[in-house]
Structure formats: C-alpha cells, structure tokens
N, C-alpha and C positions, 0 to 999 in steps of 0.2 A: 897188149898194153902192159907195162911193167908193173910193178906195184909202185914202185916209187910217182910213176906218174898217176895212177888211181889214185892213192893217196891226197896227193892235189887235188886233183879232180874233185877229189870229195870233197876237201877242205872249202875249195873256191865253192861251191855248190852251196854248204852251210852259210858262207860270207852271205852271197848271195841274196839267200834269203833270210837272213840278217837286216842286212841294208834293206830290201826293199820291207819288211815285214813293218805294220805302222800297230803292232799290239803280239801279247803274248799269242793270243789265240790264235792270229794270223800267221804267226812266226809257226805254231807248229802244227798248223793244219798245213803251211806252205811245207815243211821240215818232211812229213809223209807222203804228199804230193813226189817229191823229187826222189822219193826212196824209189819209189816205182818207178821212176825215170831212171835210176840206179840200177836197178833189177832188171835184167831183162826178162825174165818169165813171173812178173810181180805186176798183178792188178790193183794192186788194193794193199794198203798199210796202217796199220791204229800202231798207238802209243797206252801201253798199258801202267798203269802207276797204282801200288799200296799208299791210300790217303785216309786219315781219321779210322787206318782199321779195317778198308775194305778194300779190293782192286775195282778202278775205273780206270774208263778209255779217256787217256787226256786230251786226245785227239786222233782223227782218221781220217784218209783222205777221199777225195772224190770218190764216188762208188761204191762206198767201203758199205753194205748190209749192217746195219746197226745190232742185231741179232748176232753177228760172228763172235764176238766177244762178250758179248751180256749174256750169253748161253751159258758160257764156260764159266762164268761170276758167277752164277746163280747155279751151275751144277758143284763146283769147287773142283773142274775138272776140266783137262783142254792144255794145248801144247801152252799158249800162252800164260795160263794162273802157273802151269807146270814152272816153265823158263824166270817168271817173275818169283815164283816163291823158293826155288831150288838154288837159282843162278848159272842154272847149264842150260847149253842150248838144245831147244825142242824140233827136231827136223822130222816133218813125215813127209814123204815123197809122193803116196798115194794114198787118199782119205778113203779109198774103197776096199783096200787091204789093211789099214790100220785098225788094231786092236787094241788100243792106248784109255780111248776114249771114248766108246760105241754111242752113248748118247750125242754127245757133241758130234762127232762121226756122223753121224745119222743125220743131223740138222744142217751140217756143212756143206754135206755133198746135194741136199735139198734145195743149196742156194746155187750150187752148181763150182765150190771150190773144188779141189783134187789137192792139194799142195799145200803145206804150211807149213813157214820157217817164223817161229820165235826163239830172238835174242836177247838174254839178259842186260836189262843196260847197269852199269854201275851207280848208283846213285846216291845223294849224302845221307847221310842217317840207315841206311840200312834199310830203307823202306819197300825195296821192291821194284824194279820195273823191266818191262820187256817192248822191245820194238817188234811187230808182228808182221809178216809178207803173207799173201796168198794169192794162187796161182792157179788157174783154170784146167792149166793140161798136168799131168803126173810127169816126173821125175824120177834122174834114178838116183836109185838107193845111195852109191857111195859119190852122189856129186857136191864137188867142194862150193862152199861159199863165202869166199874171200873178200870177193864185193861187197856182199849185204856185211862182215862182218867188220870191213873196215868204216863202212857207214854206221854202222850201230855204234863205233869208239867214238867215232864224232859226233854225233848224236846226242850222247849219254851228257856232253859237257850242253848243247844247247838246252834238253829234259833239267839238269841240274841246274843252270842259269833262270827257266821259267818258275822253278817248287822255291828258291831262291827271293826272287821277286816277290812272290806271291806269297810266301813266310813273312816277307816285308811288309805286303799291304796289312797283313792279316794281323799283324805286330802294331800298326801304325796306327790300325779302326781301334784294336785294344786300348793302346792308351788314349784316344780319340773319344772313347765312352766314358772310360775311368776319369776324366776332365770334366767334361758333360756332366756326372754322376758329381761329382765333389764342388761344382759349379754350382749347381742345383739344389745341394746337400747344406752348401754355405747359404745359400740366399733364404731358404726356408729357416735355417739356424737364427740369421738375423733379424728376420720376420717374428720367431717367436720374443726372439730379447726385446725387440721394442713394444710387443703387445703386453707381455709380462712379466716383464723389466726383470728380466732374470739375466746369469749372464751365459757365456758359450755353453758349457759345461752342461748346467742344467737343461737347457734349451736342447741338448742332441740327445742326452738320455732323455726326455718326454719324447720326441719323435721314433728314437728306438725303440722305448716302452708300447708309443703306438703301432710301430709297424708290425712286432709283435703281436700285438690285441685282435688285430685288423686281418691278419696275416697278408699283410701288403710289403711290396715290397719297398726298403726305403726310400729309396730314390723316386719312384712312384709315387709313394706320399708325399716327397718333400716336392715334387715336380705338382700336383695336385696342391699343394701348399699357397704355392709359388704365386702360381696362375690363376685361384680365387684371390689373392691378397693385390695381385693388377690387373682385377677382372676381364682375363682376357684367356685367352684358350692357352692349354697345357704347352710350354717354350721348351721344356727339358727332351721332350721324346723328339724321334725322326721317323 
C-alpha cells in the first residue's frame, strides 16, 4: 500500500468516526479503538494528555489494563510520560530487554504486554500529549512505524478538536456561575435597600463587611440572604 493511499485511509478512518461519534468521549474511545485496527501488531491504545498539571489517559480502548498508564503517572516514568513530556517518540520492541523503565517494565510485562510504541501528539498550548500502542508479541528493534505515525498526525487534530470543546464548556460553566454569583449578589443588595432603606452602595459594603465577620463566602451569604427573605430554600447554589 503506498503512503499516499494510507494516508487516506487514515483520514477516512478519523471521518468515520467523526460522523458516527454522538459525544467527545465516544469520538475518542472510538478514535483508539481504530488505532489498533491501524496497527497491525497493536492490542490496545490510550490517549495520554498534560491537563491542570498532571498527565491522564483521555481515553483507551477496548482492552486497554487501566494500570498500563497510571503506573507510569504515578512513577513519573514510562515510554508514554517519556514521549508526552519530551516530544520524541518512545519505541521499545521488547519490555523484557528494556532497561528504560525497570519498575514500569516490571508491571507491563505482568500484564502480559512485550511492545510499546508512544507518539508525541502535537497539541495547542504546549501541554503535552502522547498516543500510546501495545503489543503482546516483541518486535524488532529497527522496525519502521509509518502507519502508527501517520495516525498519530491525524489524530493529534481530533485530541486538539476534543481539549478545544472542552476549554469551551469549561469557559462557558465559568461565566454561567459568575451570572449566578452577581444574580444572587444583586437580589440580596436589594433586599437590604428595602429593609434599610439605604441605597446600593451601603447595602453591598454591609454584606462584605459580613461575609468577612462570618468568614462566608459572599455569594453564599447573599444566596442565604435571598432564600430567608422568600422563605424558601437556598435558589442561588446547584
């Protein structure tokens, strides 16, 4: 098969499951699922991503030992953190000959791997991430892997497309509270003006002053505020 036609192949493969994907999650547990349909000497596939600071598996596919990659997170060692945090690709052929990583080594080949190919994926911000293979039988040393590395290019934009969305959602709950919070802030503000016929001003330093005193938080007090003043349970929190 040429490359140009791999190439495709790959591309239509991500479309694929694109289209049929009905969520992020699904889109990239389906996304390692076909890695190994890609691979022919590949069991097993996780998506490794630096998030808030630390690396997790975004996803993995069918099979995938949950253990394979949380070892390597929590030793700060392993081809995968390697390939994620360097940017070069991590290739061992045989986990029984490797000398990279003896602890991980040790728990891999317990699970019954021999093989492991991780690729840096590119990602925005510089955060880190790797597409991970492994493979039950050993390999030799100088075999190319063109396949797994033309997947991992295409790949890298689907990974980019999901941290994307999800910067979105996570931007969106932000200003979603921040509303909430000043919704809540307001209605307590006017609650005091009519009790004590004071006007804005006054009315939000006495609440500051309290939530200070109280050491509560303000929105908390004014949400507490709120909810005694239309005797009914607290409307501000979710």
């Amino acid at each position: 098969m040429t490359s140009r036609t791999q190439e495709t192949r790959t591309q239509d493969t991500l479309d694929q499951a694109m289209a049929r994907s009905h969520g992020l999650d699904t889109l990239l547990r389906d996304l390692t699922d076909r890695a190994v349909a890609q691979v022919p000497w590949a069991v097993a596939c996780s998506v490794t991503v630096r998030r808030t600071g630390r690396l997790l598996t975004l996803a993995g596919s069918s099979g995938l030992p949950s253990g394979l990659d949380l070892r390597q997170y929590e030793n700060g060692s392993g081809p995968c953190v390697d390939a994620a945090e360097t940017g070069s690709t991590q290739y061992a052929p045989d986990l029984a000959t490797e000398t990279r990583w003896p602890a991980y080594t040790r728990y891999a080949l317990a699970t019954g791997v021999r093989r492991v190919l991780a690729l840096p994926l590119p990602v925005e911000g510089g955060a880190g991430a790797a597409l991970n293979l492994y493979g039950l039988e050993p390999g030799a040393p100088d075999e190319t892997h063109e396949a797994a590395r033309r997947f991992a290019e295409r790949a890298a934009d689907v990974v980019n497309e999901a941290l994307r969305v999800e910067r979105q959602q996570a931007s969106a709950a932000d200003v979603r509270t921040a509303l909430l919070s000043r919704s809540v802030i307001d209605q307590a503000v006017g609650i005091l003006m009519a009790r004590e016929r004071i006007d804005a001003r006054r009315a939000l330093e006495r609440l500051r002053r309290a939530s200070q005193h109280t050491n509560v938080k303000l929105r908390d007090l004014c949400d507490e505020l709120v909810a005694r003043a239309s005797g009914g349970a607290s409307r501000g929190r979710e």
